[in-house]
N, C-alpha and C positions, 0 to 999 in steps of 0.2 A: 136542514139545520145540522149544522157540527154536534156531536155525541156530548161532547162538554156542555156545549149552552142550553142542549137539552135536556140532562140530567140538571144545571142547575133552576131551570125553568121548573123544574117541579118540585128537585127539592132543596129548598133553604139550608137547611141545619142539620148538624151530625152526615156531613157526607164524610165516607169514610174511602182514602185513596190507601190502596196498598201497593211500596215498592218491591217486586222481585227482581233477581240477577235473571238475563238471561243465560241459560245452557248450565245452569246451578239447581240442584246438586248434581246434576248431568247432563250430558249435552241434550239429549230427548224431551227435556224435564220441562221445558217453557210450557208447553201449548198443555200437560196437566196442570201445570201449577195455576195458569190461566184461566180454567176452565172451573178448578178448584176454589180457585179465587170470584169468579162470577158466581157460583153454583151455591157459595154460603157466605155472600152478603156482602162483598167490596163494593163501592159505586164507580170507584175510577181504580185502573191498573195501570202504575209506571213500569215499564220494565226497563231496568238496568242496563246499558252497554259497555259490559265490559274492555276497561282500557289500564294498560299499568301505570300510568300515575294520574290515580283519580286523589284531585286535589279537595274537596270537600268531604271523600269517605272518611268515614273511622274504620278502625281493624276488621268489624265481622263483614263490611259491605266489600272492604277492600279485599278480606279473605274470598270471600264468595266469588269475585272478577277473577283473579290469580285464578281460584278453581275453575272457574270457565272458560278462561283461556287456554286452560289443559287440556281443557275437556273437548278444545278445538272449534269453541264459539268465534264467531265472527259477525262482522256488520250483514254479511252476503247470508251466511247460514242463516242469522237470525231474520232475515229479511225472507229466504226460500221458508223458515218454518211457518213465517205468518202468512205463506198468500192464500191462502184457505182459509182461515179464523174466522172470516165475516159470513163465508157462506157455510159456517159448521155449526152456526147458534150460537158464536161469543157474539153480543152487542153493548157490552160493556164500555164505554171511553176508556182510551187507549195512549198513556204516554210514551214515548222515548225519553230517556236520560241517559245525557253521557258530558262527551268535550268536543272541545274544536279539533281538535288534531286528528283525531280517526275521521272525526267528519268531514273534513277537509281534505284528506286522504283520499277518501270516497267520492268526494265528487259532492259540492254541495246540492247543485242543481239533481244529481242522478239519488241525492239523500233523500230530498225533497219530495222527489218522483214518486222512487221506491215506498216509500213512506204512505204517501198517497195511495199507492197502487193496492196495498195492502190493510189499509182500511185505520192507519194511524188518524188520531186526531191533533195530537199534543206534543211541542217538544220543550224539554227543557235543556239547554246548554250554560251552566253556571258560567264558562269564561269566556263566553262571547259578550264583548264591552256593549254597554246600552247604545255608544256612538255609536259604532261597527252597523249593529242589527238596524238600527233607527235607517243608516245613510244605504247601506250594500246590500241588506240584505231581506227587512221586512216586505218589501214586494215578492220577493219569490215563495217566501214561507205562507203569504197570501194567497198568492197563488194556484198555491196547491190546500189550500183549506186547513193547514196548520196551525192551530192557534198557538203562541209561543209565550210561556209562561218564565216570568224574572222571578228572580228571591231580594228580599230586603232582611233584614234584620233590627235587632235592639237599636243599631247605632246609626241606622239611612236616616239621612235628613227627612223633613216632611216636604220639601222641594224636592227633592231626588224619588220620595215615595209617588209623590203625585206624580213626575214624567211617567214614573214606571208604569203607574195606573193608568196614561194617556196610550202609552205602548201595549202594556199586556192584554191579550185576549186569552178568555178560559177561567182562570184565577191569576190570585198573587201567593206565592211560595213564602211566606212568613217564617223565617226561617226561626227558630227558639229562643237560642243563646249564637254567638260568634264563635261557634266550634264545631268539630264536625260531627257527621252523622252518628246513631249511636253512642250520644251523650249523655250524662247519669244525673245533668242539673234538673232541680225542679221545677216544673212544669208552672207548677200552681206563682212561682214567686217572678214569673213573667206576666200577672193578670194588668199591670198598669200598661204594659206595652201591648198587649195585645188588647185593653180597653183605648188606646190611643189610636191604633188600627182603626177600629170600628165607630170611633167618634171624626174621624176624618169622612168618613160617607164616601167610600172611593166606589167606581164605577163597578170592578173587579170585584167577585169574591175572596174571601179570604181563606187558604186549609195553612195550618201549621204543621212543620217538621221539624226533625230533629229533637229526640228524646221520649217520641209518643211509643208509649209500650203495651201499654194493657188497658182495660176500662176507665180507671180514675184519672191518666196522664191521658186520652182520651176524653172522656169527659170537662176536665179540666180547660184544653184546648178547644173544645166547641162552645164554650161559655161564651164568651166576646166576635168568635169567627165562626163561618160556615162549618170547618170540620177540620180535618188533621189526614196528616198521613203516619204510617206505621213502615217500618223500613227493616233496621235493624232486627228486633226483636223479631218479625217473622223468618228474616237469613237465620236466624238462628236457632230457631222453632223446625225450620225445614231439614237444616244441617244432621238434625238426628233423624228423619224422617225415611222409615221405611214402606210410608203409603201416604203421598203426599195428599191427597183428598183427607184422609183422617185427620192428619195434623193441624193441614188446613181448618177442616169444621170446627173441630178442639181449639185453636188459636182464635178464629173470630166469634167463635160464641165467649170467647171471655171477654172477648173487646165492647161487642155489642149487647150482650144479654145481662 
């Protein structure tokens, strides 16, 4: 069984995904922050692919990519850091996030592969069109046991939510507001959209993004859906981080406890 469908097999409610950059705040830094990340309470880890125009970031997710690219992160590097992860004690569910264009770069089929090989479960690509993946591309991602998780928002029809729900395997990305990542709108004054979500009975679970920060914006977001991701606010929990496991415990014991 894929890592996703068995973390949600067991747990319903308050799952909590946390996204980090890869090769941020160092190129070294993944496979602690990973590990940090498993070790004090995430249930799922997206990690970041740093790319220069990530079109859904805001500033700190955007800043954290810039740094990583410095720092001499790549699709290839971050792919040599994880082929050992599965046999080091991470069993955590495991996203990738990024764009078409690197991944396309890459070699979709060798993305695919590699992905697989290294013990990925999940991908998310915001601008790959629902047509595109539906006609070229959902067999391969099957293939190799990727489930591929889409985002809707406040403003996706309930025709356009259900397709997505026919297509999405893993969850559905709820995205907050129509803005990008690291956004300051209130959580709580989304409850009618995200009780709309949950009165739809869609196949998929549901995590929300965009804006989750601490315990109550957390909380908040697990009210009407399975759970929330946290993105922004840990790049920037990490960004002053002189031992990333401290930071780390410190950070999620506010979210969860």
């Amino acid at each position: 069984m894929n890592r996703i469908d068995k973390l949600f097999s067991e747990k319903k409610q308050n799952v909590l995904n946390v996204y980090c950059t890869a090769g941020y705040p160092k190129l070294d830094s993944t496979l602690q922050v990973l590990n940090a990340l498993q070790q004090h309470g995430a249930d799922l880890v997206e990690i970041g692919m740093p790319y220069s125009d990530p079109l859904a970031d805001g500033p700190v997710i955007q800043h954290s990519g810039s740094v990583a690219i410095e720092n001499g992160m790549t699709m290839q590097v971050l792919f040599n850091q994880l082929k050992d992860v599965r046999k080091n004690g991470f069993d955590t569910p495991l996203i990738l996030m990024g764009y078409m264009n690197p991944v396309l770069q890459f070699g979709i089929e060798n993305f695919c592969a590699a992905a697989e090989s290294v013990g990925v479960d999940g991908i998310i690509l915001p601008d790959l069109p629902m047509y595109e993946y539906e006609t070229i591309y959902k067999q391969l991602f099957e293939k190799h046991n990727l489930k591929f998780i889409f985002l809707v928002t406040p403003e996706t029809s309930e025709e356009r939510i259900r397709k997505i729900d026919t297509l999405s395997s893993g969850f559905i990305y709820a995205v907050s507001s129509s803005s990008t990542t690291g956004n300051n709108k209130a959580i709580g004054n989304q409850e009618a959209y995200f009780n709309r979500l949950q009165q739809m009975d869609l196949k998929n679970p549901i995590l929300v993004g965009f804006g989750i920060k601490d315990k109550a914006t957390f909380q908040a977001a697990c009210k009407h859906t399975n759970g929330a991701i946290i993105g922004s606010a840990y790049i920037q929990a990490l960004n002053a981080a002189s031992n990333v496991d401290l930071v780390t415990k410190d950070f999620l014991n506010k979210v969860l406890q």
